[in-house]
MARVEX-339896 format. One record per residue (C-alpha): residue number from 1; x negated, y, z; residue in three letters. Coordinates in pm, whole numbers. Layout:
N
NODE   n      X      Y      Z res
NODE NUM      X      Y      Z ALA
...
END
This chain:
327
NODE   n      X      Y      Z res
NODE   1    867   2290   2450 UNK
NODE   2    542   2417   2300 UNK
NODE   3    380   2164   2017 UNK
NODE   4      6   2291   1869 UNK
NODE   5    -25   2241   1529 UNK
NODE   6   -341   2006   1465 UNK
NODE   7   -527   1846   1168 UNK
NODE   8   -332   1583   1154 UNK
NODE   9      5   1789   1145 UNK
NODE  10   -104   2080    936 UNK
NODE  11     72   2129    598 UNK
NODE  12    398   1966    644 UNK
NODE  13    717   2134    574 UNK
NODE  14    878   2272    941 UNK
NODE  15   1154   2030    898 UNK
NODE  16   1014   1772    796 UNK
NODE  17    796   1742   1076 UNK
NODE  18   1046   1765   1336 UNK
NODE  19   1263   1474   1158 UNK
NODE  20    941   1288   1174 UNK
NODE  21    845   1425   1592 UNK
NODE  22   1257   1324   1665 UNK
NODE  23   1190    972   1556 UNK
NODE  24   1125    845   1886 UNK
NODE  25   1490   1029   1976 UNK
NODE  26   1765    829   1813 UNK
NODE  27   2041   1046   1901 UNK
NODE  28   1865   1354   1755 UNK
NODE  29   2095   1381   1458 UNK
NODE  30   1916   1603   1104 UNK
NODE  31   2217   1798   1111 UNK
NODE  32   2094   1886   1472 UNK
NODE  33   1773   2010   1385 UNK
NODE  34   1885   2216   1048 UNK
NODE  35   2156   2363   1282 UNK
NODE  36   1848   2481   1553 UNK
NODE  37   1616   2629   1274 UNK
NODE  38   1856   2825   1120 UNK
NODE  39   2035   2954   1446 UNK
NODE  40   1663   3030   1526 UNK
NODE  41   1606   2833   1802 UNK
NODE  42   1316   2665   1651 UNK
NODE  43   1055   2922   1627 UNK
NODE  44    687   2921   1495 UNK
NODE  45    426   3151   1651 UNK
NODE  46    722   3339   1839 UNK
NODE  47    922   3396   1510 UNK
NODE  48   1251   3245   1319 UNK
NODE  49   1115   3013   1102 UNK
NODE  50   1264   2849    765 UNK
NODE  51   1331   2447    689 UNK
NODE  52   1074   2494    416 UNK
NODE  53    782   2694    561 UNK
NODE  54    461   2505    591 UNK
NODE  55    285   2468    959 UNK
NODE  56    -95   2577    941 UNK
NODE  57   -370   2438   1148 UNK
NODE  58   -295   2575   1556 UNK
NODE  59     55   2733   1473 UNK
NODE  60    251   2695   1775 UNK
NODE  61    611   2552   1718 UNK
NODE  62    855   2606   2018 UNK
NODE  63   1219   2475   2069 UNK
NODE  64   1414   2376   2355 UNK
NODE  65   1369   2053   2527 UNK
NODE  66   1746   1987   2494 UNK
NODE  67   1705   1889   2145 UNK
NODE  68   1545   1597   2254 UNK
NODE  69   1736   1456   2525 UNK
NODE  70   1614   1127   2629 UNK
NODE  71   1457    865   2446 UNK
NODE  72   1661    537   2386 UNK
NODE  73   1383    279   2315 UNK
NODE  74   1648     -5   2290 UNK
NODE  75   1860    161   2043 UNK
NODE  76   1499    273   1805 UNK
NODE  77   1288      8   1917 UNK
NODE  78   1473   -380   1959 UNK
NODE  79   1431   -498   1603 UNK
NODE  80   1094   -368   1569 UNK
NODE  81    972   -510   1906 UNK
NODE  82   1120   -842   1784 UNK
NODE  83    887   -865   1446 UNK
NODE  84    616   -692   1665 UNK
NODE  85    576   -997   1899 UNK
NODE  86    544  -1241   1594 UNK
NODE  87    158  -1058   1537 UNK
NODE  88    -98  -1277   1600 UNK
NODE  89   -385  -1021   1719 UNK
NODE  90   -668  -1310   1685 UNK
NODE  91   -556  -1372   1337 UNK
NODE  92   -517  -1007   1246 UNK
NODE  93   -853   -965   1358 UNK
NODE  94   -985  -1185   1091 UNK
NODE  95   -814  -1010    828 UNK
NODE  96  -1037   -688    939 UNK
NODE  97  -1354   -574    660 UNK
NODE  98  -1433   -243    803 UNK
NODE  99  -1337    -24    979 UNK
NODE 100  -1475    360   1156 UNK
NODE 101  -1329    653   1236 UNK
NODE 102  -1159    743    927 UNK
NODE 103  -1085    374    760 UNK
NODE 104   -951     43    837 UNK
NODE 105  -1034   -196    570 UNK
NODE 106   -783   -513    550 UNK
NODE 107   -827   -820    362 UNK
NODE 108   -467   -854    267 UNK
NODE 109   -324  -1241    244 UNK
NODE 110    -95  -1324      3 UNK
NODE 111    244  -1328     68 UNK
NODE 112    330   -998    287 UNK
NODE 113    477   -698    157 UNK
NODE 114    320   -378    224 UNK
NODE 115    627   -169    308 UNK
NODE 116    960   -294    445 UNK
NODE 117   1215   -384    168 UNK
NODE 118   1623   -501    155 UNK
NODE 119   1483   -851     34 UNK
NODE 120   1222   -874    360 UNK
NODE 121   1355   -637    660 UNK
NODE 122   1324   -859    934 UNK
NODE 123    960   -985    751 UNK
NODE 124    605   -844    903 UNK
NODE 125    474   -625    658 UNK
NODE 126    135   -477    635 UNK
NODE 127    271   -138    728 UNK
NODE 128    370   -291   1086 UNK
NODE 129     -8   -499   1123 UNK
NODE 130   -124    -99   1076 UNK
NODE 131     86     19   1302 UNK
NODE 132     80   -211   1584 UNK
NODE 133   -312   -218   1602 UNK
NODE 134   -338    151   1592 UNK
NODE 135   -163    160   1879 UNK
NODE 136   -330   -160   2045 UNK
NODE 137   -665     27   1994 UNK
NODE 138   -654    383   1998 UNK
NODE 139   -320    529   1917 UNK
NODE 140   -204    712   2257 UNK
NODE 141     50    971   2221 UNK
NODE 142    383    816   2069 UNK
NODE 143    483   1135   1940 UNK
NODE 144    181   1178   1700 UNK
NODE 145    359   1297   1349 UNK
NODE 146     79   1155   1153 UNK
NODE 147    100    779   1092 UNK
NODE 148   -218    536    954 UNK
NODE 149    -90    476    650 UNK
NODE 150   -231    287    294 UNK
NODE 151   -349    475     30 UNK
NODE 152   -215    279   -248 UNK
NODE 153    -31    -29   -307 UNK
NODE 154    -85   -405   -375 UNK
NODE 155    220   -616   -466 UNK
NODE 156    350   -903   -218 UNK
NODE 157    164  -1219   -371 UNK
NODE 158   -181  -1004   -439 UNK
NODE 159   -450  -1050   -215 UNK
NODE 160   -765   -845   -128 UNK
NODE 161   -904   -513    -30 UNK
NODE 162   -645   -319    139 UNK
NODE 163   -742     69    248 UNK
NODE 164   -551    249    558 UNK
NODE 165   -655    630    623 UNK
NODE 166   -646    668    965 UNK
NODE 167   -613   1061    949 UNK
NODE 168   -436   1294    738 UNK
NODE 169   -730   1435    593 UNK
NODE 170   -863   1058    489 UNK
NODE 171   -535   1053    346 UNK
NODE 172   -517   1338     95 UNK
NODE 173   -882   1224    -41 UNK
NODE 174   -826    922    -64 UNK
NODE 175   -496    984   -283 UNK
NODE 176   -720   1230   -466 UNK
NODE 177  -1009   1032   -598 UNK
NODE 178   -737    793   -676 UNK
NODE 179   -525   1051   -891 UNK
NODE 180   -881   1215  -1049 UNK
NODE 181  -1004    817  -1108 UNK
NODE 182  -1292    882   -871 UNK
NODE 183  -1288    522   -702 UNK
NODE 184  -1399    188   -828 UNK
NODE 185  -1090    -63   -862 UNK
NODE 186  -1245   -445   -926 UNK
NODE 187  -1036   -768   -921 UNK
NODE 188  -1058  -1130   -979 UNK
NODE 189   -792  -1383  -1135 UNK
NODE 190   -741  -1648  -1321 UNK
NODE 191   -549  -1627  -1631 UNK
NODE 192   -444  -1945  -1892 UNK
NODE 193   -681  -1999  -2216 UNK
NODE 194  -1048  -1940  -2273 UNK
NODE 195  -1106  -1578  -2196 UNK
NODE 196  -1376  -1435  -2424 UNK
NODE 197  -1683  -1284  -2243 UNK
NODE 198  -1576   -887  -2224 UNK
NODE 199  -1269   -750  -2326 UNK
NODE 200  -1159   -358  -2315 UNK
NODE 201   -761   -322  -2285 UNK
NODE 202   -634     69  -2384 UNK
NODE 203   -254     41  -2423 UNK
NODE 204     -6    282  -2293 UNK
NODE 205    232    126  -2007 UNK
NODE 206    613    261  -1969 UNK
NODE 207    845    137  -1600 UNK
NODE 208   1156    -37  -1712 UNK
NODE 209   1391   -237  -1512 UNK
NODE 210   1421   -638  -1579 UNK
NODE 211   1804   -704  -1464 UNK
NODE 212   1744  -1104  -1468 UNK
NODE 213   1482  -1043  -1170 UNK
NODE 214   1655   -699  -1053 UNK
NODE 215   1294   -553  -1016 UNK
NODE 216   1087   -308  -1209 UNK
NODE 217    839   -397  -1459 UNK
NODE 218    643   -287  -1689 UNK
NODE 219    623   -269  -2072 UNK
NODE 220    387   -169  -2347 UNK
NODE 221    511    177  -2502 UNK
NODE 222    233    317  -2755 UNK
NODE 223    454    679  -2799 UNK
NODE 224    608    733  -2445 UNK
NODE 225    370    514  -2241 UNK
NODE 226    128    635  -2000 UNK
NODE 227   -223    600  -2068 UNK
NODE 228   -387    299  -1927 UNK
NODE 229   -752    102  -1926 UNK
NODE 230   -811   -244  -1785 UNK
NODE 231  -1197   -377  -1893 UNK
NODE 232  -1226   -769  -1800 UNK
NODE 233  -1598   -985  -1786 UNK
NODE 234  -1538  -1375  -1802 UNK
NODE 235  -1675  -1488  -1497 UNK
NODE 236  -1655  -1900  -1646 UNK
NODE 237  -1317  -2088  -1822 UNK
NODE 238  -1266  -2478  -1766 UNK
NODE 239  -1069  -2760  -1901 UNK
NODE 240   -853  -2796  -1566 UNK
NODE 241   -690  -3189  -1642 UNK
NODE 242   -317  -3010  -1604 UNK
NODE 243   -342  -2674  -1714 UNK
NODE 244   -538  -2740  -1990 UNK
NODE 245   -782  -2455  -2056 UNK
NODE 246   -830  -2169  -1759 UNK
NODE 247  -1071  -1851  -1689 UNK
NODE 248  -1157  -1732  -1389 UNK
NODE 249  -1175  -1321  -1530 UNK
NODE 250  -1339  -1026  -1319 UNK
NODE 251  -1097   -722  -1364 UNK
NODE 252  -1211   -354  -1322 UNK
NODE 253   -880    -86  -1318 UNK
NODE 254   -963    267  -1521 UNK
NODE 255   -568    381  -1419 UNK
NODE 256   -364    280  -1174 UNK
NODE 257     -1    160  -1360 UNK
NODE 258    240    -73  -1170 UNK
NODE 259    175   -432  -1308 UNK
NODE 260   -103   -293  -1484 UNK
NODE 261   -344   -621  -1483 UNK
NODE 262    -72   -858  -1525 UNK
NODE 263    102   -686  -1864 UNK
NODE 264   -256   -615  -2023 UNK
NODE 265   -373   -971  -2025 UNK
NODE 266      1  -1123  -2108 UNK
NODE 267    -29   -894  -2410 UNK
NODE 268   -347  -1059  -2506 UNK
NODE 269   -196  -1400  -2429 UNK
NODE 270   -411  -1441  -2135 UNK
NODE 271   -153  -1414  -1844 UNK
NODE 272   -209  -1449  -1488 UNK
NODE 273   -191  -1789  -1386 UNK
NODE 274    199  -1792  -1201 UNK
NODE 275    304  -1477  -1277 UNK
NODE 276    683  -1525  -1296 UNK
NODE 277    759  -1165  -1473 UNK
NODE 278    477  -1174  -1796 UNK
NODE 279    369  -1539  -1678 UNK
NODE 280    421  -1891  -1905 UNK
NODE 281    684  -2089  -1790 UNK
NODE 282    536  -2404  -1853 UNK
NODE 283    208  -2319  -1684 UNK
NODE 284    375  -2169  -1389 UNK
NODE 285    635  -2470  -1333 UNK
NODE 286    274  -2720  -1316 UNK
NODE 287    146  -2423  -1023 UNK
NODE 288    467  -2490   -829 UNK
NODE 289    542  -2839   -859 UNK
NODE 290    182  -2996   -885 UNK
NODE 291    -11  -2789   -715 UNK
NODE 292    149  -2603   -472 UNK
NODE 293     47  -2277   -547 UNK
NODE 294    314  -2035   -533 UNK
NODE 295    174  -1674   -593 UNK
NODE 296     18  -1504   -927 UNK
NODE 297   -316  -1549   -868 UNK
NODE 298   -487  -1182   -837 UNK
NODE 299   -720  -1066   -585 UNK
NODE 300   -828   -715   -480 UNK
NODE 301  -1212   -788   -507 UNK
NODE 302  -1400   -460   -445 UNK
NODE 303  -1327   -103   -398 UNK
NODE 304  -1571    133   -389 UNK
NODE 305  -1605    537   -347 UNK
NODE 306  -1759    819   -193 UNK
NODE 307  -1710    889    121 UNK
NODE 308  -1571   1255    280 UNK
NODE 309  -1942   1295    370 UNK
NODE 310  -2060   1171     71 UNK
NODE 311  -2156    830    154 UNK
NODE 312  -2140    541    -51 UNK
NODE 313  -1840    324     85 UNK
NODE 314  -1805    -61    -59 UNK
NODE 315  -1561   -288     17 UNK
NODE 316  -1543   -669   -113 UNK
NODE 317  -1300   -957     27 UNK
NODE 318  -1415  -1272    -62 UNK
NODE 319  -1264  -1535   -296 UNK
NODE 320   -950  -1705   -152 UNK
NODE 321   -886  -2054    -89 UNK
NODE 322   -632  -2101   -368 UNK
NODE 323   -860  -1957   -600 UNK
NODE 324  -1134  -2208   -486 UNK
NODE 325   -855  -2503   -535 UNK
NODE 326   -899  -2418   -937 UNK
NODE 327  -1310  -2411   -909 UNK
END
């Protein structure tokens, strides 16, 4: 078997690839595939090639078809199948900004998690929405090593602008204007207490692990922290009659830290309305009970960057309903 190297396969360590090409394969074992490279039966352009050498664009990787075998689509495929047929394709469609050749622009809903977890295996997550449309729409050949894939996260219960690079090479920009802070990062939420009109947050952010919630968080760390800059307008504050006073804040991210909204406005006793980590009990306990809102109330507003041509690209999900229950 013959496999030419293209754009969207280029620059991926030789084994790695093939673990990813075998998926489809379930009784292709890794020890399988380290045994064939290093007996040289995997070769690349005719020669023995190493687990660690990097494919280039139109190498041509050959092994034998053996390898393979045949594929067992029940054993890979029944659990995934089973989520898969929960999609509603008229409602995915609505969640939809944007989307061209190299993008796909969701308006994540609260409530999903991006990635499969222990907590939420059998749960849809935004990963298999990406998936399953790619395929729907244009995604042919099932052993394609590249995936669609987000270029950054948003946690379960945020909401908002949600980027997918639909090609390698969208993917490696897109992480790089995020690591060289190249890309505008706006949000909305509403936090307890009368927020003042602007408000510039520099304070260093260290990852620790809370053992009561047996999740990471975040804490303030002015010596060993990493650098962080949240910069928040007032967009208007109200006397709500059962949470007393409440802003509705515009948020614009100058680093990208885990928790990184949340932790800057609890540490200026502003805190994201339900946010059960740096959250007020008392507040959040009203959220639940009263008003039946069950998610810390942050929104991914609007992203914005330049495109791989350099075109302006802006992307802005509107305000959500639960939001507009506090207006």
């Amino acid at each position: 078997m013959q496999i030419t190297i293209n754009e969207n396969q280029a620059n991926q360590r030789c084994d790695r690839f093939l673990r990813k090409y075998c998926k489809p394969y379930p009784q292709v074992r890794l020890s399988d595939i380290y045994s064939r490279i290093r007996k040289g039966e995997v070769r690349l352009n005719g020669k023995r090639v190493k687990e660690e050498t990097r494919l280039s664009l139109w190498d041509i990787l050959e092994f034998s078809e053996d390898l393979l075998g045949k594929k067992d689509k029940n054993l890979m495929l029944s659990q995934k199948e089973r989520k898969l047929k929960k999609i509603d394709i008229n409602e995915l469609h609505t969640w939809i900004l944007y989307e061209d050749e190299n993008w796909l622009v969701f308006n994540k809903p609260a409530g999903i998690v991006l990635h499969p977890s222990n907590k939420h295996w059998n749960d849809l997550c935004m990963n298999d929405y990406l998936e399953w449309y790619c395929e729907k729409q244009w995604y042919t050949n099932k052993n394609q090593v590249f995936k669609p894939s987000f270029g950054y996260r948003l946690d379960k219960d945020t909401s908002g602008v949600l980027i997918a690079a639909k090609n390698y090479e969208a993917l490696q920009y897109i992480n790089r204007i995020i690591r060289e802070r190249a890309i505008s990062k706006n949000y909305l939420t509403y936090v307890t207490g009368k927020f003042p009109k602007h408000l510039m947050i520099d304070k260093a952010i260290e990852k620790t692990y809370n053992s009561k919630f047996a999740r990471a968080q975040m804490q303030l760390n002015e010596s060993d922290g990493l650098d962080s800059q949240t910069e928040c307008w007032l967009v208007k504050s109200k006397k709500h009659p059962l949470l007393w006073e409440i802003s509705l804040v515009k948020v614009k991210l100058y680093s990208g830290r885990m928790h990184q909204i949340r932790i800057h406005l609890s540490s200026e006793n502003y805190p994201v309305l339900w946010d059960l980590i740096y959250g007020k009990p008392v507040i959040n306990r009203i959220l639940n009970k009263q008003l039946h809102i069950q998610r810390q109330l942050l929104h991914c507003w609007k992203y914005q960057f330049q495109d791989l041509d350099g075109k302006m690209l802006s992307f802005e999900a509107p305000e959500p309903l639960d939001f507009e229950a506090l207006d």
